[in-house]
N, C-alpha and C positions, 0 to 999 in steps of 0.2 A: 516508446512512451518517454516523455521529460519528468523533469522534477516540478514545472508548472502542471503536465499533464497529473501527478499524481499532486499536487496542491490543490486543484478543481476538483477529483475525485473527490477526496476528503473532504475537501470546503462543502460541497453536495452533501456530502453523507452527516455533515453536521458537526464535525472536529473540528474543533479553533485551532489553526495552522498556519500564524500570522506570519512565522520567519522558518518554513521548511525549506530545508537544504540533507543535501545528500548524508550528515552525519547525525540527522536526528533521528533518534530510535523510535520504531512504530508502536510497541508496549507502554507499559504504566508511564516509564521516564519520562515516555515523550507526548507524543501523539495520544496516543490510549487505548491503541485498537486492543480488543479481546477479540476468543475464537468466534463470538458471532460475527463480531463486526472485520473481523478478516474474512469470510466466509463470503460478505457482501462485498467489501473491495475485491477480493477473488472474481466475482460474478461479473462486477464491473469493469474491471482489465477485460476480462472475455469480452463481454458486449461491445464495449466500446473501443477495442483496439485488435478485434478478432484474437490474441493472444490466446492459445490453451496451455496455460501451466499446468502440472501432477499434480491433480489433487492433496495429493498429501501437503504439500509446500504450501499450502495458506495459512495451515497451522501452525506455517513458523514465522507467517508474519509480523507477531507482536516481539516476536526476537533480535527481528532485523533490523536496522536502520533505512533510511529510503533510498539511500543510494544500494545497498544491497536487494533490495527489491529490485530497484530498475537495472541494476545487473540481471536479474533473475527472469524479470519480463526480456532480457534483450537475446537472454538463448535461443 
């Protein structure tokens, strides 16, 4: 997964993500995701990039920035 790939997730899911790069954080600061809305980009990695992350780990998605995600999708 790229960092355009996770711009289109987000663009779809309805987050205004006009300048996402690897250091912007996915919580309040940044993006804005909460645990619903990580729960969905979770589901979304899966479907569309066959990706299964541990469950637990989408819960720290609003913690992370996007470039730590697409680390996390690259294990």
């Amino acid at each position: 997964m790229t960092i355009e790939d996770l711009h289109r997730l987000l663009t779809e899911m309805g987050f205004p993500v006009d300048r996402l790069h690897e250091g912007v954080p996915l919580g309040d600061t940044g993006v804005g995701l909460d645990s619903i809305s990580s729960l969905e980009l979770y589901l979304q990695i899966e479907e569309n990039f066959g990706v299964v992350l541990d469950e637990s780990v989408y819960m720290t998605f609003p913690g992370m920035t996007a470039g730590e995600l697409l680390t996390e999708v690259a294990r």
